[in-house]
N, C-alpha and C positions, 0 to 999 in steps of 0.2 A: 418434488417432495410433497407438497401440500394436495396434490392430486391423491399420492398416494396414500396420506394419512385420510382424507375424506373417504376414497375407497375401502380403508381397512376398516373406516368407522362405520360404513354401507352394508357393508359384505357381512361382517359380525353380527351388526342387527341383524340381518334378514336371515342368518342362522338361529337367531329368539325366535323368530315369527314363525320358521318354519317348524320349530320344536312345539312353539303354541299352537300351529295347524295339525301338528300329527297328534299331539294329545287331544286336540278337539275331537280329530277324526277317530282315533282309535281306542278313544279313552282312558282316565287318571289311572289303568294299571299299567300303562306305557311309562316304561324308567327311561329319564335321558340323563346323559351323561358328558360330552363335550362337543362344543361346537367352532372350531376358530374360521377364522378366515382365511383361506390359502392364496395362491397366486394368482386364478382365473374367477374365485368364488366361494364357495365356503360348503361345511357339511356337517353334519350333527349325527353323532353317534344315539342309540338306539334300542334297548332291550324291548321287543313288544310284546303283545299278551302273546300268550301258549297259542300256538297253531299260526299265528300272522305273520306273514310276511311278506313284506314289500316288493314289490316288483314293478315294470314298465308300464305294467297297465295302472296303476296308481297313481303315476305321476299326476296327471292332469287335476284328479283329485284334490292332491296337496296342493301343486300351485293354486287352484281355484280358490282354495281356505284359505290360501295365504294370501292372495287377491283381497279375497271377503275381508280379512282381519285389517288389512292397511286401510282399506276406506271406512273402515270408525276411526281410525284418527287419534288412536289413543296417547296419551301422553308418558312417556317412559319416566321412571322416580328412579333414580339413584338413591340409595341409604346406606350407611355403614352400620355395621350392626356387630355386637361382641361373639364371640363363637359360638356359645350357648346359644346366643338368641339366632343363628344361623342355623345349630341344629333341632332348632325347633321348628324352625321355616322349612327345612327342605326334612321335616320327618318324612320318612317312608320311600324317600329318594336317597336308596343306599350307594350311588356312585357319587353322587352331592356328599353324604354324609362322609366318605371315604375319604374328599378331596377337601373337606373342614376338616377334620381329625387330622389331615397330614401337616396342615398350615401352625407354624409355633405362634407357641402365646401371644407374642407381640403383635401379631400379622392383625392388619388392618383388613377387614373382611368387608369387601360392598357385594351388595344386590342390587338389581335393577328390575324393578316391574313393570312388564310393559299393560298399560291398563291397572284391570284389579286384580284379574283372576289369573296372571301369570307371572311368576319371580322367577329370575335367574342366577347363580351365584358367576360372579364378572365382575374381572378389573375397569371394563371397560375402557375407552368411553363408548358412548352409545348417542344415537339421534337422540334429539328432547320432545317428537311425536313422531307416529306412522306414517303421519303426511309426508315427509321429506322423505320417505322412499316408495313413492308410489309410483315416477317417473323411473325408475331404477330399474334397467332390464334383467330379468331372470328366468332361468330355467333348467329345470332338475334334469341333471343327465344321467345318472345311474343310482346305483344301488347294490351293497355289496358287505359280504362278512369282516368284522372284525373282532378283535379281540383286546378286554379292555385292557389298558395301558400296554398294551402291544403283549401280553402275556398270552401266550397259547394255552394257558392250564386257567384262566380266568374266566370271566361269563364272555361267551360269543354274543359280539352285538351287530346291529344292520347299520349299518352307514350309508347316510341317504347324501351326494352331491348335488350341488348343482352351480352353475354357471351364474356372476353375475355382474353387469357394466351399465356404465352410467347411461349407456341408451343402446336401442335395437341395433343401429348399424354396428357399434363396435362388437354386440353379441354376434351379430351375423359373419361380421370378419372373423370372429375368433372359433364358431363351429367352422370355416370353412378352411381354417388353418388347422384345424384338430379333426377334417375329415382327412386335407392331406396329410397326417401323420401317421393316419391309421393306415394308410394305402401304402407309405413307407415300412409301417411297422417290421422290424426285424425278428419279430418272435411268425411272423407269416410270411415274410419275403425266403427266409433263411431256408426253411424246409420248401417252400415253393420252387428256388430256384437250388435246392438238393446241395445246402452249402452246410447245415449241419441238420442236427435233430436234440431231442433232450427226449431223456425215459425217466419214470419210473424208478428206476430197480438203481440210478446213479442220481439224486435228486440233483438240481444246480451244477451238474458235469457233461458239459456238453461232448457228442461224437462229431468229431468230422468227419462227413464226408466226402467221397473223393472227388468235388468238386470244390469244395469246401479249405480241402486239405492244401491246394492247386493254388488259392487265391492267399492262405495260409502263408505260404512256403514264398510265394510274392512279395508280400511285404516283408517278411523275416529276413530274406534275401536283398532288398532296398536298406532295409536298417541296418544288417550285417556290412554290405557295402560300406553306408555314411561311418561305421564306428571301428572300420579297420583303416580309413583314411584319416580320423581320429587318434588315433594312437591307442582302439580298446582292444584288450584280451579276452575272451571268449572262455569262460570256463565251467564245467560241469562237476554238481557234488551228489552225493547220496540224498533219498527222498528223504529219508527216517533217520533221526537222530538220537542219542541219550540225552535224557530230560538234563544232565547235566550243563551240557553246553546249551540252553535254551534257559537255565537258570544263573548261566554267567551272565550272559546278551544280555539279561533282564524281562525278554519275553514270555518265561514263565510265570513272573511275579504281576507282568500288567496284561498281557497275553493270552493266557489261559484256557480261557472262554470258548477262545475263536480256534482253538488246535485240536486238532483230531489226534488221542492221545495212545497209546499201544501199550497195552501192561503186558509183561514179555516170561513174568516169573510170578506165578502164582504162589508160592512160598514168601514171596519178597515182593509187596504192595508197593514201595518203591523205587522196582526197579523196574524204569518208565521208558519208552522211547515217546518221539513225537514225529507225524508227518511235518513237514516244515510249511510253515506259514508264509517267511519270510527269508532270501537268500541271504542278510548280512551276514551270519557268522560265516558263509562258506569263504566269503573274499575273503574275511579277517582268520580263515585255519590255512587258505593257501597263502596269505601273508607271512604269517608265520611259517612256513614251510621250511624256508632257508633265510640268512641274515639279509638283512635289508640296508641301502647306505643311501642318500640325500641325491647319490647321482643315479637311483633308479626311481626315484617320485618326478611326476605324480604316476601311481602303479592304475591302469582300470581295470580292473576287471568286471564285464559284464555276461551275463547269465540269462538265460532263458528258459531255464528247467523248471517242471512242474510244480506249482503250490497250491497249498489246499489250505483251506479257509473256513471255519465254522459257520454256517450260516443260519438264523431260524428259518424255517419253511415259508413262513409269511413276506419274506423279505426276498425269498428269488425272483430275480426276473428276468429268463434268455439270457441274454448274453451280458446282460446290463449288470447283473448279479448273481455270481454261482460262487462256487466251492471250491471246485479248480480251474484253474487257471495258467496260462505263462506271463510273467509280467517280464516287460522290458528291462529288466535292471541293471544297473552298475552299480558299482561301489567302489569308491575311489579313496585312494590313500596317498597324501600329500603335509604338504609342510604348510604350516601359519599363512606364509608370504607368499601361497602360489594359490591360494584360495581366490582371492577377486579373480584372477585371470580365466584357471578353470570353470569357474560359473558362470563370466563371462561368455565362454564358448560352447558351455551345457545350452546356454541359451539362445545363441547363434543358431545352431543345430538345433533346436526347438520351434524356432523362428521359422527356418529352412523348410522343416519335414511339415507339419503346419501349411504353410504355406503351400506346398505340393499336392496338398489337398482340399486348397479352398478355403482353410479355416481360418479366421483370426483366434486372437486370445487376448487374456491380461493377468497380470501377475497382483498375486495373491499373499502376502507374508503374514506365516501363523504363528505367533509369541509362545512362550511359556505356559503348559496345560497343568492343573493342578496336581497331576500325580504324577511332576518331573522327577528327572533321577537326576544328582548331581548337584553342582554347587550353581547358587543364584548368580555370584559373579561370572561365572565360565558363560550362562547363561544371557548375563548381560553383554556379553562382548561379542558372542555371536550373534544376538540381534542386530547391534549395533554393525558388524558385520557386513551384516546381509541388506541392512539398510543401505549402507553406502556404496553397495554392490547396484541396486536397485535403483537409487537415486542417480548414479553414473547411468547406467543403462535405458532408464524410461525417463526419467525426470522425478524432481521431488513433488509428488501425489499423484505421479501416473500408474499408481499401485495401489491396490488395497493392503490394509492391514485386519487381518482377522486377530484378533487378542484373545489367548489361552486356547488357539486348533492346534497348538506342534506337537510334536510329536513327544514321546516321555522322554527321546534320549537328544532331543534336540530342536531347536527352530527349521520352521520347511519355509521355502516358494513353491505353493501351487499355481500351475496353470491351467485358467479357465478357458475354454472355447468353445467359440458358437459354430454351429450347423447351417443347414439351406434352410431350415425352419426359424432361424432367429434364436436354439433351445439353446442354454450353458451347459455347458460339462466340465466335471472335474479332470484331470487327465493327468498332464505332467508335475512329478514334483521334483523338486531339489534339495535336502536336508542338510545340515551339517549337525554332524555329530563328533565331540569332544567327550561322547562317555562312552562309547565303546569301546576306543582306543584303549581306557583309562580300563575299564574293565577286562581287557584280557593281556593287558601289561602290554602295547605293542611298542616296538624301538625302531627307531634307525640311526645306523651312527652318520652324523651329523659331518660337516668339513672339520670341524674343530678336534673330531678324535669323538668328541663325546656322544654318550646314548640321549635320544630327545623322543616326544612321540610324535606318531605322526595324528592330522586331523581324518576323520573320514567323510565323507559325502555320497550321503546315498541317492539316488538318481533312477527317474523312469520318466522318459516320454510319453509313451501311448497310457501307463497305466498296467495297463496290461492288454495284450495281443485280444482275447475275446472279447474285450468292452469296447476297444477301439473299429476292429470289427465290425459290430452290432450298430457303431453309431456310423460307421461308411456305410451300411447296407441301408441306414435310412437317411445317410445324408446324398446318396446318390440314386437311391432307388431301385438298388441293383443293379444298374449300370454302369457300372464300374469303369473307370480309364481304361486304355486301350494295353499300356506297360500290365495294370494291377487285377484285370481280368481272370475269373479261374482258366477260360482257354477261350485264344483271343481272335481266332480263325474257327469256323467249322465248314466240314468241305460235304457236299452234298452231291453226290454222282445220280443223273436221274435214270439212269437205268444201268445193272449190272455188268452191263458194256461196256459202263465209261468206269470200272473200277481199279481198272489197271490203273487210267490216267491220273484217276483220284491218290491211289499209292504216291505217283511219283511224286504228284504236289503237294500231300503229307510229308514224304522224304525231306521233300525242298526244304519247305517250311521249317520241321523239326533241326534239321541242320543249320538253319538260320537262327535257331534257340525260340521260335516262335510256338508258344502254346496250342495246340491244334487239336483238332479232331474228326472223328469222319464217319458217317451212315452207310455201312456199305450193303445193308440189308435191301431185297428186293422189295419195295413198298414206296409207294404214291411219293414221289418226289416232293408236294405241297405238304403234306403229314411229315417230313422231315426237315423241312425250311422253318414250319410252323412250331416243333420241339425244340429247333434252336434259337427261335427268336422269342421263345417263353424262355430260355436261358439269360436269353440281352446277351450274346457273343456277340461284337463288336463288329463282325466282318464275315458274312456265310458265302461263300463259294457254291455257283451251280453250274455244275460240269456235265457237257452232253458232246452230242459230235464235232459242233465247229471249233469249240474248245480243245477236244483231247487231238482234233488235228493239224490246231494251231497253235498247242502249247500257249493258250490265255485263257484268263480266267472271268469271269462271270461275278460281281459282285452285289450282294445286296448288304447296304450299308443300315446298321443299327440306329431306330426314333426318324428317320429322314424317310423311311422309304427309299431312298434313292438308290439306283440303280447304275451299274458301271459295265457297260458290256466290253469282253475280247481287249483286257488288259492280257501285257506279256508276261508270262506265267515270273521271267526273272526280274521285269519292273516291281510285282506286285510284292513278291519275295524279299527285296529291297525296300519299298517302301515298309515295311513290315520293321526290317531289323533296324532304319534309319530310326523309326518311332519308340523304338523301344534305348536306344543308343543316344537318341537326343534327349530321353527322361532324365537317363543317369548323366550326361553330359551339364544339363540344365542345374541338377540340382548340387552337383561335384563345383559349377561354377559361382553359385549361390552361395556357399560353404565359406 
């Protein structure tokens, strides 16, 4: 911890200094505007004179200044200062002025000058001279548009990053981990290896393609598996809904924003539909469908249908963030006293699928967000809840607590997990909600004769199928398992003679349930070896005479190089559906 506060306090100055290099360099009609510290380094936002703009070949420039500035040695002053005397300080720096005007009356206002000739407005803290960061490795790594307070209709500003650690080697480790992520990157892997695309004309909606769709349908199919030997129901509603039912849920009233909304009667401005955001009311209208009794909970219904999601344009990124999407969800409807056990087993299954892929995680529990719906005590009982769900399952403090992330109709368990890169993701959550129930009046009668309602629990493992996705394509590198492969065999005939043979051992294959594929075009045998091992298929087949006369196959294996000559065509066929038989067996027994 004390690492890390020294770093934040590192990292934030040398975002001063570099805001004092670039006014030096570019001159007082340069406006800056915020500078924090982020995870790897820090950056400072930027309005520059008319026509300037920063780019790569600058870098070196700025570092130099900022070089030059640290060896004076100047001594930083903290001051607190009344608001007025703050808008007198930063006259003429209208992003400064903006961010005093928002601060109330009360707010204790510090600056910090580093030297004479530069003030900053900051809570700080800050070093108490330059010297104590002149040991301090840094280095500007880009440069790039934003928009102030993340407004798209405000001043576009430049935003200068850069990188920075308490010395060279850990800089060096850390571009060498952030050159392998670019090499993973799934916004280039993804169309590289022809698994999606993104346009234009669908902003943040991604197409699959049919390689894409192959590895898709893969894991839908693994999950489908895990949640019908679960006990889930599977069920499909309409995209578009009357703003009605989206003003029951409460997603209208906190919602809004984020929903692509359909005015349907140009007479009548409130007669609304909405794409759907979010699946819960559809489990809570097929609940309702028919009477419900104590000996049909807990009910799941899980979903995989399309949702769309408002996004700003600044905020897409591939697969990481878009518009639409399919999320994994369920939604579960149960009684008081069956809660510990099913989340229990939400997380069993969490645990499981996870694991199948390498990952670890750890659980996350988000309390009460300011613009809850419902009553404080219902609220505290499901914390409380979830606590004791959490404290049985990890131990007590082998979980975070996030205070005021839940959701508005309830407390969630997020799950965090890491990558082959070390990186966190948010993924799985587990909510309980006691106010939607209440909201659309649901019942079951009870053993007692009487009507009671039920709890709900909304649920998604991956997140959703594109983000999950996105982070396999860079946690694997497109190489994907041999089960979760888009096609897990490709057979390669090296000349139009051996095409017949090639059919049968597509036949084979295909009848084995084996992903497969085949070149049967007359063209360079090596040019066809070399298209599928820029795919990373798992297993290419090269079939010529002594093959197609002795019914075996020719292997070359995926990253190894390795080579497997005059396997028996029915061995290879076999090992193929074993591997793919021993995934689901593995993880069936996991369970």
């Amino acid at each position: 911890m004390e690492q890390e506060f020294f770093l934040s306090v590192y990292r934030h100055s040398l975002s001063h200094i570099m805001a004092k290099a670039v006014k030096e360099l570019y001159g007082k009609d340069t406006q800056i505007a915020i500078g924090p510290q982020i995870a790897d380094g820090f950056y400072y936002d930027f309005l520059m004179p008319e026509g300037v703009t920063v780019t790569q070949d600058d870098f070196k420039n700025i570092e130099d200044k900022m070089r030059e500035i640290l060896k004076r040695r100047e001594n930083w002053t903290r001051k607190e200062v009344t608001k007025q005397e703050a808008m007198e300080i930063f006259e003429g720096e209208k992003f400064k002025i903006e961010l005093i005007q928002d601060l109330p009356e009360s707010e204790i206002i510090t600056v910090y000058y580093t030297g004479d000739d530069y003030v900053d407005l900051c809570r700080g803290p800050h070093v108490d001279n330059s010297q104590e960061l002149m040991n301090v490795a840094f280095e500007i790594r880009s440069a790039s548009g934003a928009y102030w307070r993340g407004d798209e209709k405000r001043d576009s500003l430049q935003r200068i990053y850069a990188y920075a650690f308490p010395d060279k080697q850990q800089l060096k480790d850390h571009k060498a981990l952030i050159k392998e992520a670019l090499e993973r990157d799934h916004k280039k892997l993804g169309p590289q290896l022809e698994l999606f695309m993104l346009d234009e004309t669908a902003p943040g909606m991604p197409y699959w393609l049919p390689r894409g769709w192959k590895l898709f349908n893969a894991l839908l199919n693994f999950w489908r598996d895990i949640h019908e030997d679960h006990g889930y129901q599977e069920i499909s509603a309409p995209q578009i809904q009357k703003k009605d039912l989206w003003v029951t849920s409460g997603h209208w009233a906190h919602y809004q924003d984020g929903m692509f909304v359909i005015p349907v009667n140009p007479e009548n401005p409130d007669d609304l539909y909405a794409v759907k955001p979010m699946n819960c009311p559809n489990a809570i209208k097929v609940y309702q469908s028919k009477g419900r009794s104590y000996k049909d909970l807990p009910l799941r219904f899980s979903e995989v249908d399309v949702i769309h999601r408002k996004e700003k344009s600044g905020e897409l990124n591939g697969l990481f963030r878009v518009q639409m999407f399919r999320q994994d969800d369920d939604h579960t409807l149960l009684t008081e006293d069956q809660i510990g056990a099913e989340i229990d087993d939400i997380l069993k299954i969490a645990t499981s699928i996870y694991e199948t892929f390498g990952l670890t995680y750890v659980a996350e529990l988000s309390t009460r967000p300011d613009d809850f719906m419902g009553d404080v005590e219902v609220w505290n009982h499901a914390e409380a809840e979830l606590k004791e769900i959490l404290d049985k399952y990890y131990g007590e403090g082998g979980y975070e607590i996030n205070e005021g992330d839940g959701a508005f109709y309830g407390p969630k368990i997020d799950l965090k997990m890491k990558d082959a890169l070390g990186r966190e993701w948010q993924m799985g959550t587990v909510q309980l909600d006691f106010q939607l129930p209440l909201n659309f009046d649901l019942k079951y009668t009870d053993s007692d004769g009487m009507q009671k309602r039920p709890v709900m629990i909304h649920r998604a493992i991956f997140g959703s199928f594109e983000r999950f996705i996105g982070i396999l394509i860079e946690n694997f590198k497109g190489a994907f398992p041999f089960w979760l492969s888009p096609f897990q065999v490709a057979i390669v005939p090296i000349r139009t003679s051996h095409n017949d043979y090639a059919k049968k051992v597509y036949d084979e294959l295909r009848k084995a349930g084996i992903r497969v594929e085949v070149d049967y075009a007359d063209k360079n045998m090596r040019d066809k070896i070399k298209t599928y091992k820029t795919y990373k298929d798992p297993y290419i087949l090269v079939l010529g005479d002594k093959e197609a006369e002795e019914e075996t196959v020719s292997i070359n294996m995926r990253g190894n190089n390795k080579q497997i000559q005059g396997m028996p065509l029915k061995d290879f066929v076999e090992m193929c559906r074993v591997m793919n038989a021993e995934h689901s067996l593995e993880l069936k027994e996991s369970l």
